[in-house]
C-alpha positions as CSV (number, residue, x, y, z in Angstrom):
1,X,-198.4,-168.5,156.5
2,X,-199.8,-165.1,155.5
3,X,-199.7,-163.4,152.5
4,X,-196.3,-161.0,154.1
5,X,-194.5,-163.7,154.0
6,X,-194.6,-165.0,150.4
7,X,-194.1,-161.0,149.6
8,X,-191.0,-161.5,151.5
9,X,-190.0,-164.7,150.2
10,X,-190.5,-163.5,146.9
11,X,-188.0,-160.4,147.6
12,X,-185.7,-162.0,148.8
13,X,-185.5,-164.5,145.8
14,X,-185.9,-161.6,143.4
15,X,-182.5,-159.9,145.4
16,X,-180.8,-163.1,144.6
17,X,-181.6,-163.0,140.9
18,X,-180.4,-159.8,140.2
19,X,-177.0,-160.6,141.9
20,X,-176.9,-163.3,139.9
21,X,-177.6,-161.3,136.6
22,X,-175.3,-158.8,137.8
23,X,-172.2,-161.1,138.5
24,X,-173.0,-162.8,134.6
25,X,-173.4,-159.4,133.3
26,X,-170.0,-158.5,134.3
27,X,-168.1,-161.9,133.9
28,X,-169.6,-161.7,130.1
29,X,-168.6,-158.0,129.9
30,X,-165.3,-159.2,131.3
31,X,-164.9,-162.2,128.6
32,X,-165.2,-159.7,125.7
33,X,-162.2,-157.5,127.2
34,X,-160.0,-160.1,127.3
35,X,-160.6,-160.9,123.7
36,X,-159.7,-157.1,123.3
37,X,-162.2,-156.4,120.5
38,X,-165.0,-153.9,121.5
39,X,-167.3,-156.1,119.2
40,X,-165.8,-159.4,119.8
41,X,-167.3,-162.4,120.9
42,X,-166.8,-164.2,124.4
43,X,-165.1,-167.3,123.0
44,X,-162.6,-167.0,125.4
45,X,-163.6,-168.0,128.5
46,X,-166.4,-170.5,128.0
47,X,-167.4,-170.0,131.4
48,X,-168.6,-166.8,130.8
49,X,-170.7,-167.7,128.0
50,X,-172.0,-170.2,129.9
51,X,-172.9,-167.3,132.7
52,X,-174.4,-165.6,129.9
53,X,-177.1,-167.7,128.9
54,X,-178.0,-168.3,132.4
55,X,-178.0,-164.6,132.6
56,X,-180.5,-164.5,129.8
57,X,-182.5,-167.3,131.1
58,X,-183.4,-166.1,134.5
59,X,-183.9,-162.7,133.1
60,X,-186.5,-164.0,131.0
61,X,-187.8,-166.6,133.0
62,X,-188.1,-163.8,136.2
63,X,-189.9,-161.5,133.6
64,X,-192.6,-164.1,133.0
65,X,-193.1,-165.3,136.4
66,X,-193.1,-161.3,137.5
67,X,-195.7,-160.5,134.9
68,X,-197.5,-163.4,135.3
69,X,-197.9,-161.9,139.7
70,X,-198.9,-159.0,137.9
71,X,-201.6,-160.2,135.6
72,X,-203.2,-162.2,138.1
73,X,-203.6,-159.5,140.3
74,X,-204.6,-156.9,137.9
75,X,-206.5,-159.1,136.2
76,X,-208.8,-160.4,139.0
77,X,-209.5,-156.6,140.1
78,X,-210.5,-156.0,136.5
79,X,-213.3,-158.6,136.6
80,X,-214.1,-157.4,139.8
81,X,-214.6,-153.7,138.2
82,X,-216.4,-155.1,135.1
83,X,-218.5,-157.1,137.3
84,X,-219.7,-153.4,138.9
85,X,-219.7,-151.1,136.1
86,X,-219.1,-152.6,132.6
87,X,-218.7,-149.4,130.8
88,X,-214.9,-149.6,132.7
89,X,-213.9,-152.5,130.3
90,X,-212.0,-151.2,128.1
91,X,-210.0,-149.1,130.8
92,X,-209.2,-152.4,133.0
93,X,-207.8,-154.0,129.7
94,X,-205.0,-151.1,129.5
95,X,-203.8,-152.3,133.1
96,X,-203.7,-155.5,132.3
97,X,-201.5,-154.9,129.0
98,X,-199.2,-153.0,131.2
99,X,-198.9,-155.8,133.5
100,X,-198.0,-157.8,130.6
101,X,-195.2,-155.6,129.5
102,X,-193.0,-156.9,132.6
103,X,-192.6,-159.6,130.7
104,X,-191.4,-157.9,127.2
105,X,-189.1,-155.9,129.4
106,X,-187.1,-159.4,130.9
107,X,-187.5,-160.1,127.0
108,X,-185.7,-157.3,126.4
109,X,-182.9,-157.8,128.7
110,X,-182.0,-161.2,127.7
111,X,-181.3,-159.9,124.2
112,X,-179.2,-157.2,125.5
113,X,-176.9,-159.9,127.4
114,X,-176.8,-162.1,124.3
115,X,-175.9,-159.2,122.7
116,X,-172.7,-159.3,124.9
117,X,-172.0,-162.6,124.1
């Protein structure tokens, strides 16, 4: 197995997470119509709750794993770089931040959908 083919395999479960977001985004979204209050709460279909939290789950937890990809990559370049010129230190430790921030932003979007909720 070469490295293409965890890429792919990776895409391909990354497609079927964000179908999956986007179905719980709109059943939540859905559950707080029928209550009919633009503020309301999604008491009533539990199922949709429930869709919810998985929503916000496997936002956060594809965030994490994502950034985690990205650290390890970034990160192992950075030493690399250090390794050849150390005056480039504190320049590597700005892409590595950045590839941290894929996780804040999954953060992010879980607190949206519970927002929803």
């Amino acid at each position: 197995m070469g490295r293409n083919s965890g890429v792919k395999r990776f895409m391909a479960v990354s497609f079927v997470l964000v179908v999956l977001l986007t179905v719980s985004v709109v059943l939540a979204s859905s559950a707080r119509a029928a209550v009919g209050e633009p503020g309301g709460s999604a008491s009533a279909d539990p199922g949709a709750v429930k869709w919810a939290f998985l929503a916000a789950a496997i936002s956060t937890a594809a965030g994490c794993v994502g950034a985690g990809i990205a650290v390890a990559y970034v990160g192992a370049a950075a030493v690399g770089a250090v390794g050849e010129r150390p005056e480039v230190a504190g320049r590597t430790l700005i892409f590595v931040g950045l590839a941290e921030g894929i996780a804040i932003y999954g953060l992010i979007i879980a607190l949206m959908i519970l927002a929803k909720v």
